[in-house]
C-alpha positions in Angstrom: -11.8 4.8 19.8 -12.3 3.3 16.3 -8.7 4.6 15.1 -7.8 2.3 18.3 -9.4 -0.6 17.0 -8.2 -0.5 14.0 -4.1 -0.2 15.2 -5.6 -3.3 17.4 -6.7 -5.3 14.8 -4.6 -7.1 12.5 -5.6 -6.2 8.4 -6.6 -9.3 6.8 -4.2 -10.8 4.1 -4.4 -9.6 0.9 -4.0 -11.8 -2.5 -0.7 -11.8 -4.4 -3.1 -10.0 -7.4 -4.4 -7.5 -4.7 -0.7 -6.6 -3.5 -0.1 -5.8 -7.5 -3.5 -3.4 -7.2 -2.6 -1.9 -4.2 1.3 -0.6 -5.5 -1.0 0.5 -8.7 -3.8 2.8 -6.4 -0.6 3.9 -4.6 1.2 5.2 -7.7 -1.9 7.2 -8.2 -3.4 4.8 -11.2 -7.3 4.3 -12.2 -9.3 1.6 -11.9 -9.2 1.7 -15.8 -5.4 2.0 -16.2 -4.8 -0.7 -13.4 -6.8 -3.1 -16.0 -5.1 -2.0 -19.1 -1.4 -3.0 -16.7 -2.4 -5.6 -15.8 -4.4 -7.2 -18.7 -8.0 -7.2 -16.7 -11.6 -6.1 -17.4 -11.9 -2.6 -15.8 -14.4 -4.9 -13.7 -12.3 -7.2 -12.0 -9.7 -4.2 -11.6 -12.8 -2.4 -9.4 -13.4 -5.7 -7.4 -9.7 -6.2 -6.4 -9.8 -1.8 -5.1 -12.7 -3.0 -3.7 -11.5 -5.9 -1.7 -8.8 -3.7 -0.7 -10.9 -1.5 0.8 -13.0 -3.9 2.3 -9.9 -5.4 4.0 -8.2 -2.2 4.9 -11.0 -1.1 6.4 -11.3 2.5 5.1 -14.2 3.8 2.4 -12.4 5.2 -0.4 -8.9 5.3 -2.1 -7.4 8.5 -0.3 -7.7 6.7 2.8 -6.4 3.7 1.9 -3.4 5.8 0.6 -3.3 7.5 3.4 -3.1 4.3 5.9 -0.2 2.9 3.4 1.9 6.0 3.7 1.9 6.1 7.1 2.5 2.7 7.9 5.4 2.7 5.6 6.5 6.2 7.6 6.5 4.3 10.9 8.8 1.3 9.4 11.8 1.2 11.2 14.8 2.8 8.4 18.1 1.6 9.1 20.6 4.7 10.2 21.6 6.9 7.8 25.5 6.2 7.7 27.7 8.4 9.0 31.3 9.9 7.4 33.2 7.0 9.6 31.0 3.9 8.4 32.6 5.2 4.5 36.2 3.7 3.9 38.7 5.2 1.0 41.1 3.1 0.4 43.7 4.7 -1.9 
């Protein structure tokens, strides 16, 4: 029921900084190397995963890479193309 809630719900926006965090904790990235990329205290680096957190609604990083992965999973790709779409013109 809470997994329902959650699809329900829409996640609340995330800051510009946060989306730059976010690719960082995806790529696999420490709070410690996200502030030496970005040029932050190792402090403010562990606020903005916080707030991402927070926000995504999930209690640690796996999750919130896990929620990420499969939302990008259930993005509608355009077809692959197929040997008719290609044209060689000679």
């Amino acid at each position: 029921m809470i997994e329902e809630q959650r699809k329900r719900r829409p996640l609340k926006k995330t800051t510009p900084r946060e989306q730059e965090v976010l690719q960082l904790v995806l790529q696999g990235h420490t709070n410690k190397a996200i502030a030496q990329r970005l040029g932050i205290s190792d402090y403010t680096a562990r606020d903005h995963v916080s707030a991402l957190l927070r926000k995504n609604e999930v209690s640690n990083r796996a999750q919130l890479i896990a929620l990420h992965v499969s939302a990008a999973r259930k993005k509608k790709l355009a077809p692959p193309l197929h040997l008719t779409d290609c044209s060689v013109e000679r």
